[in-house]
KELO-189092 format. One record per atom (N, C-alpha, C, CB): residue number from 1; residue in three letters; x, y, z. Coordinates in Angstrom, 1 decimal, padded with zeros to 4 digits. Glycine has a CB too. Layout:
N
{resi:NUM resn:ala c1:X c2:Y c3:Z}
...
//
This chain:
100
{resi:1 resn:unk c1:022.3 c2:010.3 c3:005.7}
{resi:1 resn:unk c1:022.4 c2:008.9 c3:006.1}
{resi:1 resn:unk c1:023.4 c2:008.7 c3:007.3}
{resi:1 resn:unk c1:022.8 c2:008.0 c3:005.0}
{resi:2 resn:unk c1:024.6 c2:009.1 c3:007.2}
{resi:2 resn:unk c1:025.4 c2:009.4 c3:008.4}
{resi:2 resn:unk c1:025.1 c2:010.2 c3:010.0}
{resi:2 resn:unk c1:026.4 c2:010.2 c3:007.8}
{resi:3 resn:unk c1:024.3 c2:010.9 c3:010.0}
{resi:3 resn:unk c1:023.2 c2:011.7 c3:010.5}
{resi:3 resn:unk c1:023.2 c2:010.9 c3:011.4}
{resi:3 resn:unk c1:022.1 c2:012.0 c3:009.9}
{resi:4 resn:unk c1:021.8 c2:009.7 c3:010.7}
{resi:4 resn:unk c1:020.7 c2:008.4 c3:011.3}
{resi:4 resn:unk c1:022.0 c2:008.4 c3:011.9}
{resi:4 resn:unk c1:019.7 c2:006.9 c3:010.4}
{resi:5 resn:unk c1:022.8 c2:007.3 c3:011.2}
{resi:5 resn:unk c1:024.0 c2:006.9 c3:012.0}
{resi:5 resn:unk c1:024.1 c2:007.0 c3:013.3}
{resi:5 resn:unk c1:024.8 c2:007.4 c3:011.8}
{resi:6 resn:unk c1:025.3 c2:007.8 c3:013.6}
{resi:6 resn:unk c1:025.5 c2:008.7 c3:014.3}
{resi:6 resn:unk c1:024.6 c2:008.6 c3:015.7}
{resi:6 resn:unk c1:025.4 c2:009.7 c3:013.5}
{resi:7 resn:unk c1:022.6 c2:009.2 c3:014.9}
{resi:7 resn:unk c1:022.1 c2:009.2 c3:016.0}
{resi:7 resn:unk c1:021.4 c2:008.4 c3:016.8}
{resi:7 resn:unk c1:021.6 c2:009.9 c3:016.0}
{resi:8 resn:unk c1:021.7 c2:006.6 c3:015.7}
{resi:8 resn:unk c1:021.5 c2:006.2 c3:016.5}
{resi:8 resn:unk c1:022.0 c2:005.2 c3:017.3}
{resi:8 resn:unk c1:020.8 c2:006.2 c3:016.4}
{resi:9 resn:unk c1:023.6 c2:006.0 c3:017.2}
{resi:9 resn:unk c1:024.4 c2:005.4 c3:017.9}
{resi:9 resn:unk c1:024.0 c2:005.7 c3:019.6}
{resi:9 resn:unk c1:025.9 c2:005.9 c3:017.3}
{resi:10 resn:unk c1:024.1 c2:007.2 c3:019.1}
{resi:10 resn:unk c1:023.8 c2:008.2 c3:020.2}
{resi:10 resn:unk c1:022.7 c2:007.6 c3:021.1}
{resi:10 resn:unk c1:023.2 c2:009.7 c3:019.7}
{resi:11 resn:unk c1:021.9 c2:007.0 c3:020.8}
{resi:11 resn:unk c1:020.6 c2:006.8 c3:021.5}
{resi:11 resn:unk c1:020.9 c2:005.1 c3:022.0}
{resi:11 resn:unk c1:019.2 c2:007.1 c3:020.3}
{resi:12 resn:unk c1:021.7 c2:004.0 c3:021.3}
{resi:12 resn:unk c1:022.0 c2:003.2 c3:021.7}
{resi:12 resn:unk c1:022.4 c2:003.5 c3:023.1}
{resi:12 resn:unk c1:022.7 c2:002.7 c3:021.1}
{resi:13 resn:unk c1:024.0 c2:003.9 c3:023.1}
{resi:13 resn:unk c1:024.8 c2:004.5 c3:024.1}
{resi:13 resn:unk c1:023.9 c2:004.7 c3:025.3}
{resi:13 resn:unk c1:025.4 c2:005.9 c3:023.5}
{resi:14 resn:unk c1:023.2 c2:005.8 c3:025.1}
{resi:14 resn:unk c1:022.0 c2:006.4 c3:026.3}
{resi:14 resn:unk c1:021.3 c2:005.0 c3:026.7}
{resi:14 resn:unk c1:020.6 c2:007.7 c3:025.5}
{resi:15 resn:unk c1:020.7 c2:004.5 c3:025.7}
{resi:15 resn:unk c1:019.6 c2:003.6 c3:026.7}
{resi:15 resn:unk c1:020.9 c2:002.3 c3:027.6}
{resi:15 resn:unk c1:017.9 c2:002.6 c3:025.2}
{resi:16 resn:unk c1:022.1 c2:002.2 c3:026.8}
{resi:16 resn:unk c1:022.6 c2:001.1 c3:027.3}
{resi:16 resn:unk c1:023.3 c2:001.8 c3:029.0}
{resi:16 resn:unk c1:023.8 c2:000.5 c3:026.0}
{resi:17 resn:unk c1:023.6 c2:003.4 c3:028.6}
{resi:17 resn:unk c1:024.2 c2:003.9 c3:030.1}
{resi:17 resn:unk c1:022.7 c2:004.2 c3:031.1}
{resi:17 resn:unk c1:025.2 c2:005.7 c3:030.0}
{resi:18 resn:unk c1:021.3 c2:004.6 c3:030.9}
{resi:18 resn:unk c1:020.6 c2:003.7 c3:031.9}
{resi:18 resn:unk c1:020.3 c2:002.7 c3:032.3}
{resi:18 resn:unk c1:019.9 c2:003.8 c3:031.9}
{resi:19 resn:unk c1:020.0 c2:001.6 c3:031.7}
{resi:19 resn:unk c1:020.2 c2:000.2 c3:031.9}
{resi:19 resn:unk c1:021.3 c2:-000.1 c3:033.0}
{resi:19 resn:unk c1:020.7 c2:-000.4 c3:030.6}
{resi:20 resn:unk c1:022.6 c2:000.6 c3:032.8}
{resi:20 resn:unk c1:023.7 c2:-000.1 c3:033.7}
{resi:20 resn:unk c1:023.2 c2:001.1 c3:034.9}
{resi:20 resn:unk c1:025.8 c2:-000.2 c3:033.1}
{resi:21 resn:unk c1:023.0 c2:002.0 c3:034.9}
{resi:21 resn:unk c1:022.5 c2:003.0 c3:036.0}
{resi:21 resn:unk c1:021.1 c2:002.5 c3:037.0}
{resi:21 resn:unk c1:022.3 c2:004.5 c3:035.2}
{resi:22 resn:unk c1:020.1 c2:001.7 c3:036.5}
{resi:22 resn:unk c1:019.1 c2:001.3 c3:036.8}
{resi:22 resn:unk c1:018.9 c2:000.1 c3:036.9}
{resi:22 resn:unk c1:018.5 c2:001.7 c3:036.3}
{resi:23 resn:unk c1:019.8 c2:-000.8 c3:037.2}
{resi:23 resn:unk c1:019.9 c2:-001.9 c3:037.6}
{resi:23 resn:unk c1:019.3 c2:-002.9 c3:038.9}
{resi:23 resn:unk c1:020.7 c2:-001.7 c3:037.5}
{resi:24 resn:unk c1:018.8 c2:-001.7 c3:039.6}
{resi:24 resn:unk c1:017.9 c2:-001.8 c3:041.1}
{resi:24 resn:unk c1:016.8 c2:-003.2 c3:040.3}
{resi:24 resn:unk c1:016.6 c2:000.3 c3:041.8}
{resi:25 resn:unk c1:016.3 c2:-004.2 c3:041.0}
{resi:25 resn:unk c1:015.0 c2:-004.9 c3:041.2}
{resi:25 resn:unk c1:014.4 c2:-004.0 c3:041.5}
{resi:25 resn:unk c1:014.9 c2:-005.8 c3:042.0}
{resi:26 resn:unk c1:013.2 c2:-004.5 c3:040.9}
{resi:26 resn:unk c1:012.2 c2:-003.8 c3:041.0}
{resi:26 resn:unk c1:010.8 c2:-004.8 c3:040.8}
{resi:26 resn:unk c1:012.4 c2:-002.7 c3:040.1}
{resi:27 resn:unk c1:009.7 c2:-004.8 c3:041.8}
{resi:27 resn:unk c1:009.0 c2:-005.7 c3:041.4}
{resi:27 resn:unk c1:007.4 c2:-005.2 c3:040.9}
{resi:27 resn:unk c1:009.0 c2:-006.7 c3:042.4}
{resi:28 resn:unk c1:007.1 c2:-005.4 c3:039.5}
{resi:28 resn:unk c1:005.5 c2:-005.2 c3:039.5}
{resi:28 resn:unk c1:004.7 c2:-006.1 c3:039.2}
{resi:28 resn:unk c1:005.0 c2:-004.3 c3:038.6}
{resi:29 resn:unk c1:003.2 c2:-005.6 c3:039.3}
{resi:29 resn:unk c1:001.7 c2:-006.8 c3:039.7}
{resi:29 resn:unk c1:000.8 c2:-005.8 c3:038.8}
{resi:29 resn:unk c1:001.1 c2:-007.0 c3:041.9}
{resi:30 resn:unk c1:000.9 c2:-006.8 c3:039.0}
{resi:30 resn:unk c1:-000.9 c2:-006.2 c3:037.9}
{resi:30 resn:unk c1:-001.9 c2:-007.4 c3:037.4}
{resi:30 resn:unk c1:-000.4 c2:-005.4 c3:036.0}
{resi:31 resn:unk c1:-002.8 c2:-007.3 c3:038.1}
{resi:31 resn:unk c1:-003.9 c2:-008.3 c3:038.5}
{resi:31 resn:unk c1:-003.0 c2:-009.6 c3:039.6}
{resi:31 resn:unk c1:-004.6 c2:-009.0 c3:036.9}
{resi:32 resn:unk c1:-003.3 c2:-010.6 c3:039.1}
{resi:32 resn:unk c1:-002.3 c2:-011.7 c3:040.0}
{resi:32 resn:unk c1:-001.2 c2:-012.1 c3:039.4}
{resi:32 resn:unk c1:-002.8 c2:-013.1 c3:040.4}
{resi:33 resn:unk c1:-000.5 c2:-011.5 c3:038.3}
{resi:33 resn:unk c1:000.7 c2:-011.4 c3:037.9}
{resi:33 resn:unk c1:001.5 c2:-010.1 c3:038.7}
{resi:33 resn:unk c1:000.6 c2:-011.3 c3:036.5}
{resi:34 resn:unk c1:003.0 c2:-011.1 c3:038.9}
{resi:34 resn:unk c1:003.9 c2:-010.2 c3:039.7}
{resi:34 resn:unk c1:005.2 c2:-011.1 c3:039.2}
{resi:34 resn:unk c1:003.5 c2:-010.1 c3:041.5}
{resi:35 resn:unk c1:006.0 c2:-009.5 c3:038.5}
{resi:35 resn:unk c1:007.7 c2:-010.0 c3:037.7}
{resi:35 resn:unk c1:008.5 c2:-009.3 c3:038.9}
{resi:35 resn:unk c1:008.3 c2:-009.0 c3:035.6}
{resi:36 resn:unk c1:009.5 c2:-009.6 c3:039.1}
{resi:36 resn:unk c1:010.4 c2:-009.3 c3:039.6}
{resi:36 resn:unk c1:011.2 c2:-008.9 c3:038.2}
{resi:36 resn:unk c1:010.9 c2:-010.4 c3:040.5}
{resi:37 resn:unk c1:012.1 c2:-008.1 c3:038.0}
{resi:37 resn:unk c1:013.3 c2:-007.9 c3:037.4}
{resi:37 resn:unk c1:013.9 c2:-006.5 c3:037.4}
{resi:37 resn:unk c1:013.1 c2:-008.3 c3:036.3}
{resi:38 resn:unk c1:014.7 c2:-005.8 c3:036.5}
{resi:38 resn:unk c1:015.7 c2:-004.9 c3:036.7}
{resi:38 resn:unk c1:014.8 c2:-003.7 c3:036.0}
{resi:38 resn:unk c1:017.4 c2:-005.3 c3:035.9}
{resi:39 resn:unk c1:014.9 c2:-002.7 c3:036.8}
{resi:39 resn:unk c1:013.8 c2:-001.4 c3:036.5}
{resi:39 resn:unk c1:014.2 c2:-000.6 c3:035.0}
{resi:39 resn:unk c1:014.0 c2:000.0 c3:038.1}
{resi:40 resn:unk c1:015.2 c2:-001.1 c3:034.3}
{resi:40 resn:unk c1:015.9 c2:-000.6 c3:033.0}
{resi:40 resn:unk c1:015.4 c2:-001.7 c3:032.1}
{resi:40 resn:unk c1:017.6 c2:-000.4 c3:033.1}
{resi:41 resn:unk c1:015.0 c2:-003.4 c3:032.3}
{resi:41 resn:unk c1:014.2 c2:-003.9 c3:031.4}
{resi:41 resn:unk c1:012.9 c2:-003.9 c3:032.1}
{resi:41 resn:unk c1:014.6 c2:-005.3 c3:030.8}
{resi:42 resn:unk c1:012.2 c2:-003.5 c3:032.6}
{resi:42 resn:unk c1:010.8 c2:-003.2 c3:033.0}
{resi:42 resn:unk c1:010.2 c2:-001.8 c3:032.2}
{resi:42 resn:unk c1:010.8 c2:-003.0 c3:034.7}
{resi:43 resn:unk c1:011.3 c2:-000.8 c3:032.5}
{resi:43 resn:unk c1:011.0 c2:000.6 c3:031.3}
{resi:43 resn:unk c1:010.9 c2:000.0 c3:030.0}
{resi:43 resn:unk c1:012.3 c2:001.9 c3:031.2}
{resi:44 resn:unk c1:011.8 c2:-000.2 c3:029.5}
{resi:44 resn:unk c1:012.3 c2:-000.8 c3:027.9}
{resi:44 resn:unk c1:010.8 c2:-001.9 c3:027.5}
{resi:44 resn:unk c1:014.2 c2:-002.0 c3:028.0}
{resi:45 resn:unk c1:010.4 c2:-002.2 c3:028.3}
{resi:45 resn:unk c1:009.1 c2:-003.4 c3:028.0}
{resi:45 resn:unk c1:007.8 c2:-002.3 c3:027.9}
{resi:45 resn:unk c1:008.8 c2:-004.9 c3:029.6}
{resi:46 resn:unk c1:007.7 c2:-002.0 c3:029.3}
{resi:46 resn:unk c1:006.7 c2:-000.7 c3:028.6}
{resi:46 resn:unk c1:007.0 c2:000.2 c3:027.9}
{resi:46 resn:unk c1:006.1 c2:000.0 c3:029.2}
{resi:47 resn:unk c1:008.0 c2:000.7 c3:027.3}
{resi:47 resn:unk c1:008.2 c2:001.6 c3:026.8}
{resi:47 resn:unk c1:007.6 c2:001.1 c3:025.0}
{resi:47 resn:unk c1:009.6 c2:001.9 c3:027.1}
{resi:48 resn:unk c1:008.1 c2:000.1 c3:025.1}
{resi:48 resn:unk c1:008.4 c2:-000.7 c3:024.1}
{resi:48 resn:unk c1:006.6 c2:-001.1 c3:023.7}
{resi:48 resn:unk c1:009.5 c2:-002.1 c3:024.6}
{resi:49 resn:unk c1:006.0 c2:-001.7 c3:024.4}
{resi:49 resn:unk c1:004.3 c2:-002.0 c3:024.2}
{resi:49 resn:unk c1:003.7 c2:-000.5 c3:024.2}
{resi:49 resn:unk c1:003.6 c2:-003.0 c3:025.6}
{resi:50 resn:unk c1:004.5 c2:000.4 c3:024.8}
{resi:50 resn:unk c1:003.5 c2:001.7 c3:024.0}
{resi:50 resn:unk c1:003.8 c2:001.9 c3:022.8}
{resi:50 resn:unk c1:003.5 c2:003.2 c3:024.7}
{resi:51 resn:unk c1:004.8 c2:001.8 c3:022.5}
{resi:51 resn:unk c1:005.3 c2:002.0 c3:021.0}
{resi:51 resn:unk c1:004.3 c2:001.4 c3:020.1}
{resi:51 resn:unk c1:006.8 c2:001.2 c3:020.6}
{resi:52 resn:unk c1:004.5 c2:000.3 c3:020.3}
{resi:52 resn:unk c1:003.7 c2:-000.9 c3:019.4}
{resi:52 resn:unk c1:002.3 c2:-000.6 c3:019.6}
{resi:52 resn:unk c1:003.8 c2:-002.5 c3:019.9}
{resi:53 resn:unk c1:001.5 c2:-000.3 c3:020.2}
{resi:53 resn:unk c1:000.2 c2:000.2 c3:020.7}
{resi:53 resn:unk c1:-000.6 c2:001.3 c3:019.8}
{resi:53 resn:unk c1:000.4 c2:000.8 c3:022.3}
{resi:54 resn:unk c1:001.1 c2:002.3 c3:020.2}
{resi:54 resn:unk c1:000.5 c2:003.7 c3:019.4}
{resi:54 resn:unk c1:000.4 c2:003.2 c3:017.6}
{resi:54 resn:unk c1:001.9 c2:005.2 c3:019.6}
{resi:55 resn:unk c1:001.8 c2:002.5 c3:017.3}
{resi:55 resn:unk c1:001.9 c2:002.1 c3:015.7}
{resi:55 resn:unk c1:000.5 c2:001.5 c3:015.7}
{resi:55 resn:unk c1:003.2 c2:000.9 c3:015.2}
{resi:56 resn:unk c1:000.0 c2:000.4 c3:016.2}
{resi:56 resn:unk c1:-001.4 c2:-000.4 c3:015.5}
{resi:56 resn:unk c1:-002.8 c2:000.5 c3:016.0}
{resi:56 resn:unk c1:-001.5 c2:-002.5 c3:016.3}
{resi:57 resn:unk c1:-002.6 c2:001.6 c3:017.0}
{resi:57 resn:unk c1:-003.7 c2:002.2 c3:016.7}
{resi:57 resn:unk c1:-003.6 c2:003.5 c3:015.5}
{resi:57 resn:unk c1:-004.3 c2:002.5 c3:018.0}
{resi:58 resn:unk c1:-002.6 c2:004.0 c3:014.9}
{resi:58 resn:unk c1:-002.5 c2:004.7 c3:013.8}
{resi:58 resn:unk c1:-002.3 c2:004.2 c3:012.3}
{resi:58 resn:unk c1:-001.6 c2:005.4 c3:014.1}
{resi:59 resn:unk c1:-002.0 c2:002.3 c3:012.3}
{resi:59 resn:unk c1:-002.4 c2:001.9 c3:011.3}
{resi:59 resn:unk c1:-003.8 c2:002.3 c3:010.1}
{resi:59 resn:unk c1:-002.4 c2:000.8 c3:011.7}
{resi:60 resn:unk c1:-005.0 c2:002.3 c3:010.7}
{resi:60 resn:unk c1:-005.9 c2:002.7 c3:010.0}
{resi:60 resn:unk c1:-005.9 c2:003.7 c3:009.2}
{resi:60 resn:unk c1:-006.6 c2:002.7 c3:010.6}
{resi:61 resn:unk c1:-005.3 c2:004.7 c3:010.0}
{resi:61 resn:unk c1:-005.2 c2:006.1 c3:009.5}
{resi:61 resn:unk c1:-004.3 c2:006.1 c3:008.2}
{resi:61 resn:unk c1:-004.7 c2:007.1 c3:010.6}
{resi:62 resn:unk c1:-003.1 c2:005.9 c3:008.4}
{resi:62 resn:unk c1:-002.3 c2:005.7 c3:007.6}
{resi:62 resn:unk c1:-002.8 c2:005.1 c3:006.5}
{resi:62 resn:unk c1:-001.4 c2:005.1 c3:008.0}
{resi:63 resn:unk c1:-003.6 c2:004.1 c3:006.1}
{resi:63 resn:unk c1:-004.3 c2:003.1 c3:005.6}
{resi:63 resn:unk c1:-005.3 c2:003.9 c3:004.4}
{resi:63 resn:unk c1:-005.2 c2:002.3 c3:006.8}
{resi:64 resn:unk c1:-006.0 c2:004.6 c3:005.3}
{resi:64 resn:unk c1:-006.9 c2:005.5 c3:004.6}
{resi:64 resn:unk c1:-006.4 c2:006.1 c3:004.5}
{resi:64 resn:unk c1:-007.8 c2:006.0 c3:004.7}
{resi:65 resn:unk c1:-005.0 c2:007.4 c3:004.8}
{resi:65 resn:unk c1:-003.9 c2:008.4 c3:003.8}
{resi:65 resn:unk c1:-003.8 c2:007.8 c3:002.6}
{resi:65 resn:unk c1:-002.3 c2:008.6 c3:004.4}
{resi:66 resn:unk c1:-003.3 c2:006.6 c3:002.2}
{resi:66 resn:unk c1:-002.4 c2:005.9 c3:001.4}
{resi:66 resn:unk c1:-003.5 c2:005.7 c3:000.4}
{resi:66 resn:unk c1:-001.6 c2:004.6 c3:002.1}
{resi:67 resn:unk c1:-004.8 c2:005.2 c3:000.7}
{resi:67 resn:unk c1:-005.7 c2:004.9 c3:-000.1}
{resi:67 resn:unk c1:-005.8 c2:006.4 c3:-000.7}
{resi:67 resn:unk c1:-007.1 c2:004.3 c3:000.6}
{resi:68 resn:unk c1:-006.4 c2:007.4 c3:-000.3}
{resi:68 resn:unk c1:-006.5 c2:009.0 c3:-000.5}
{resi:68 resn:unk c1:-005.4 c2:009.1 c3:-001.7}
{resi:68 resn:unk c1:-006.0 c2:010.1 c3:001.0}
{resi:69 resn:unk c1:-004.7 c2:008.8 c3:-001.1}
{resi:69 resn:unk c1:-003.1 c2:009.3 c3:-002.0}
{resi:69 resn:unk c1:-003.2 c2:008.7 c3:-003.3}
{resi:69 resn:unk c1:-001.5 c2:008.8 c3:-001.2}
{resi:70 resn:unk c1:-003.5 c2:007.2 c3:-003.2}
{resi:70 resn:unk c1:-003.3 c2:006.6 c3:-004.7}
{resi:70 resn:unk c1:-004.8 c2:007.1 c3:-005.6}
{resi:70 resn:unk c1:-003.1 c2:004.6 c3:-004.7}
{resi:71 resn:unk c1:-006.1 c2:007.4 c3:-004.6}
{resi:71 resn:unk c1:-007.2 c2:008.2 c3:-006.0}
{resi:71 resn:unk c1:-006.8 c2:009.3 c3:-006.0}
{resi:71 resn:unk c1:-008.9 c2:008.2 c3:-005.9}
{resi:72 resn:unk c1:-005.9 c2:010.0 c3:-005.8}
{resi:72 resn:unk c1:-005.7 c2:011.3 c3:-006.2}
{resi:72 resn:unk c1:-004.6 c2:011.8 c3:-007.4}
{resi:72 resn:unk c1:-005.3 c2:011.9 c3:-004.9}
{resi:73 resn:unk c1:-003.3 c2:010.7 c3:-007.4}
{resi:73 resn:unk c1:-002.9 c2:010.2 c3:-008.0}
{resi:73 resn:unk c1:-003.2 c2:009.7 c3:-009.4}
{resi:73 resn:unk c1:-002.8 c2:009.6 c3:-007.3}
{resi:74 resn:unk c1:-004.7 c2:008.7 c3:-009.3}
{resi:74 resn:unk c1:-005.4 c2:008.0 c3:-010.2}
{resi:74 resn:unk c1:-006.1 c2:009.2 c3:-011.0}
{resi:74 resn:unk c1:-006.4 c2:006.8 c3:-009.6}
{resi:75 resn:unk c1:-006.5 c2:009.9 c3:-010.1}
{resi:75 resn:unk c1:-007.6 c2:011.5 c3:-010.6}
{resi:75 resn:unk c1:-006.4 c2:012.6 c3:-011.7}
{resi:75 resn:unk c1:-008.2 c2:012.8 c3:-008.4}
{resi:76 resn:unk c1:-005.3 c2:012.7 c3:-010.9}
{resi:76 resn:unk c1:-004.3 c2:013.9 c3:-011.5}
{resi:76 resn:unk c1:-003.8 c2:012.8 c3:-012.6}
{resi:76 resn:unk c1:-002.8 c2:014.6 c3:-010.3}
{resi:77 resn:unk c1:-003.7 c2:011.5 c3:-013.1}
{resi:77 resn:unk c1:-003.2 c2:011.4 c3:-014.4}
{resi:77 resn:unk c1:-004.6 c2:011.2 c3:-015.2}
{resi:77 resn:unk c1:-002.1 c2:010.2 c3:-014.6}
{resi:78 resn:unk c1:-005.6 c2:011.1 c3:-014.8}
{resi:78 resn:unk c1:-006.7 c2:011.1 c3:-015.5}
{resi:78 resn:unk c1:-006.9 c2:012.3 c3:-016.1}
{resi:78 resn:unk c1:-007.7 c2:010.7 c3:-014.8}
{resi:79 resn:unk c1:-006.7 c2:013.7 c3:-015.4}
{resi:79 resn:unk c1:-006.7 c2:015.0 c3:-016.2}
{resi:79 resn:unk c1:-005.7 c2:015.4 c3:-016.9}
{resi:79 resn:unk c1:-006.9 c2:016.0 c3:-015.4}
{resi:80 resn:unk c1:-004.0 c2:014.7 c3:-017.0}
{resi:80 resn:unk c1:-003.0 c2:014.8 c3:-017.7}
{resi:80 resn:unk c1:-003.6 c2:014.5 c3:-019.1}
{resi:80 resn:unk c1:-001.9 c2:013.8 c3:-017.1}
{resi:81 resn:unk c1:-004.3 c2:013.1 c3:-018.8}
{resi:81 resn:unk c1:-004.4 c2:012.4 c3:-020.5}
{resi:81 resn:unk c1:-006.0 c2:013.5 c3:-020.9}
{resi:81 resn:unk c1:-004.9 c2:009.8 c3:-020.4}
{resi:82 resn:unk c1:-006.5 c2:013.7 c3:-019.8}
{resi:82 resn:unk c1:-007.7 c2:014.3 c3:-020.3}
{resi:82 resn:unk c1:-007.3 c2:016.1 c3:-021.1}
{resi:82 resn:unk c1:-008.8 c2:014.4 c3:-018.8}
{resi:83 resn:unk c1:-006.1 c2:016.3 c3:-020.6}
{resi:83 resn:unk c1:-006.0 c2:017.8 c3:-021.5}
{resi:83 resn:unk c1:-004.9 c2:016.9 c3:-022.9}
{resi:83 resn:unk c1:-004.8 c2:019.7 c3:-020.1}
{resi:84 resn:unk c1:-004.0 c2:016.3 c3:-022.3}
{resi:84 resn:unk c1:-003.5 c2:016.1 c3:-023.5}
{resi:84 resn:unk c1:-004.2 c2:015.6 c3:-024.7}
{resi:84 resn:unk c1:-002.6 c2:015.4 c3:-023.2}
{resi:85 resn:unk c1:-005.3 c2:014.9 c3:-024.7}
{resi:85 resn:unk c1:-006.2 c2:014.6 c3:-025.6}
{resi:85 resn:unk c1:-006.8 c2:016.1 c3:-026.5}
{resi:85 resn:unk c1:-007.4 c2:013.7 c3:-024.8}
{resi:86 resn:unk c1:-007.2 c2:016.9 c3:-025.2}
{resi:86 resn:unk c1:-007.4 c2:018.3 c3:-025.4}
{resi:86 resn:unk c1:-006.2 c2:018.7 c3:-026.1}
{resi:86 resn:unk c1:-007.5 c2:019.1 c3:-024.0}
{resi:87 resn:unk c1:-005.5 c2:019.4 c3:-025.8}
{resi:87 resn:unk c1:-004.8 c2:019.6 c3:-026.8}
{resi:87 resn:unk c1:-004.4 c2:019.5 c3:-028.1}
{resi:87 resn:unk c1:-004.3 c2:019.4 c3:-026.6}
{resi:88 resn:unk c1:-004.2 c2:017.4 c3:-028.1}
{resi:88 resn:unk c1:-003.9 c2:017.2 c3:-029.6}
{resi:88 resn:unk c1:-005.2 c2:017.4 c3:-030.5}
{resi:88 resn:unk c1:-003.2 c2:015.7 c3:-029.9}
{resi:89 resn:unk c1:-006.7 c2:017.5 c3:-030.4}
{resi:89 resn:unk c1:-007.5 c2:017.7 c3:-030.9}
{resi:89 resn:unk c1:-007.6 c2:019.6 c3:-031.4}
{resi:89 resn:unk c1:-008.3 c2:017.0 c3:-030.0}
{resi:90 resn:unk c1:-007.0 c2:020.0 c3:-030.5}
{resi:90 resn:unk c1:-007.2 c2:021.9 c3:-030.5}
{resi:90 resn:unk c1:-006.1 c2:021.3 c3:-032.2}
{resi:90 resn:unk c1:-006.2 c2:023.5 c3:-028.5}
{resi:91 resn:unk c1:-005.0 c2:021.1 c3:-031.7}
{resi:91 resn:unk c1:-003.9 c2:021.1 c3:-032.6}
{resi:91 resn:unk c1:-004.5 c2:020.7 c3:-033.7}
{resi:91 resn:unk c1:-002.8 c2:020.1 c3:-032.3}
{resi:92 resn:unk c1:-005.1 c2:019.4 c3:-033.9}
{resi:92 resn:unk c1:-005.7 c2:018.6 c3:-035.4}
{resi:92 resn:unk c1:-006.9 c2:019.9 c3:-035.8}
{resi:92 resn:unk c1:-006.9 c2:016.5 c3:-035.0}
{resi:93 resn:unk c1:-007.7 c2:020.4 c3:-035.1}
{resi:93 resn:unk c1:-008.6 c2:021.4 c3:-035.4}
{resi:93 resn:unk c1:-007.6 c2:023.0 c3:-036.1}
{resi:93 resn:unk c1:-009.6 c2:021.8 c3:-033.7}
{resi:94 resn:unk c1:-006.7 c2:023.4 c3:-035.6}
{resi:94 resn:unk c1:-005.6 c2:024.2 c3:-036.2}
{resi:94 resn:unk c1:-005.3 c2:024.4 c3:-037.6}
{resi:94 resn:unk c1:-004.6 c2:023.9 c3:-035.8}
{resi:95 resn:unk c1:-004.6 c2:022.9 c3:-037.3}
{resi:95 resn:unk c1:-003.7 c2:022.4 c3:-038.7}
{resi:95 resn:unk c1:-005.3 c2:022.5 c3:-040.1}
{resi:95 resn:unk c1:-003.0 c2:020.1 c3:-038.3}
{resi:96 resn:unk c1:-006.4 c2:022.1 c3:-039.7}
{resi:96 resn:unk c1:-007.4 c2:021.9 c3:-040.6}
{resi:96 resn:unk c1:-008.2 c2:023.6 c3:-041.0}
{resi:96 resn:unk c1:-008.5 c2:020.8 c3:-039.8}
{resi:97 resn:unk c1:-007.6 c2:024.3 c3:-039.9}
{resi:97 resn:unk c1:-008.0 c2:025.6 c3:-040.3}
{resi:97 resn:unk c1:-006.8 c2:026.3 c3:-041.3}
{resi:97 resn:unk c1:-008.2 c2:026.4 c3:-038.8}
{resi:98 resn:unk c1:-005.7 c2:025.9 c3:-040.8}
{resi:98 resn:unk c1:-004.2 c2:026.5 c3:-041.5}
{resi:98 resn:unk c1:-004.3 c2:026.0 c3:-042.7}
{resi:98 resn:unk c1:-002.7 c2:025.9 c3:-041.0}
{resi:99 resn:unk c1:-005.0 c2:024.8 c3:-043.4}
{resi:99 resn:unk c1:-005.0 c2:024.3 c3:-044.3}
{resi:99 resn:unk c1:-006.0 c2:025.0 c3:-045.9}
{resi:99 resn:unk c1:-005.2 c2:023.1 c3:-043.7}
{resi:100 resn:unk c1:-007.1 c2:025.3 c3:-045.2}
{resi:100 resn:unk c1:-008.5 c2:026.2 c3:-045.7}
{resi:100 resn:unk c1:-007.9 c2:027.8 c3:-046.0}
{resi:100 resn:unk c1:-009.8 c2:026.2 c3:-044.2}
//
């Protein structure tokens, strides 16, 4: 936990010493939109919408892992109760033989 910490102190630090290092204007366009602003929040914005981009196109997937995971889950205690039934029946069949 101290670790995270730590790293992401480390990584604050970093993005806050580019920011003050990359402070130049900088102007982009894209179609008939055009921002002016500082080339350290221009990275951080796209950086930031790829992030988000990648997360909601790997939602699905995740989605269907998670589904996977809980019938597999649902399947492995279904064969728990299914031998343990097994079992206590071998047992009751035993005891009725030990008895004879």
């Amino acid at each position: 936990m101290r670790f995270f910490i730590v790293l992401a102190l480390l990584i604050a630090l970093v993005i806050i010493l580019f920011a003050l290092q990359n402070s130049a204007l900088v102007t982009v366009s894209f179609l008939s939109f055009h921002y002016t602003g500082s080339l350290a929040l221009i990275l951080v914005v796209v950086f930031t919408s790829g992030l988000l981009t990648g997360i909601l196109i790997s939602i699905p997937s995740l989605l269907r892992k998670n589904s996977d995971l809980r019938e597999q889950k649902k399947r492995v205690k279904q064969l728990e109760e299914s031998i343990t039934r097994s079992d206590a029946s071998r047992q009751v069949d035993q005891e009725k033989s030990d008895k004879h």
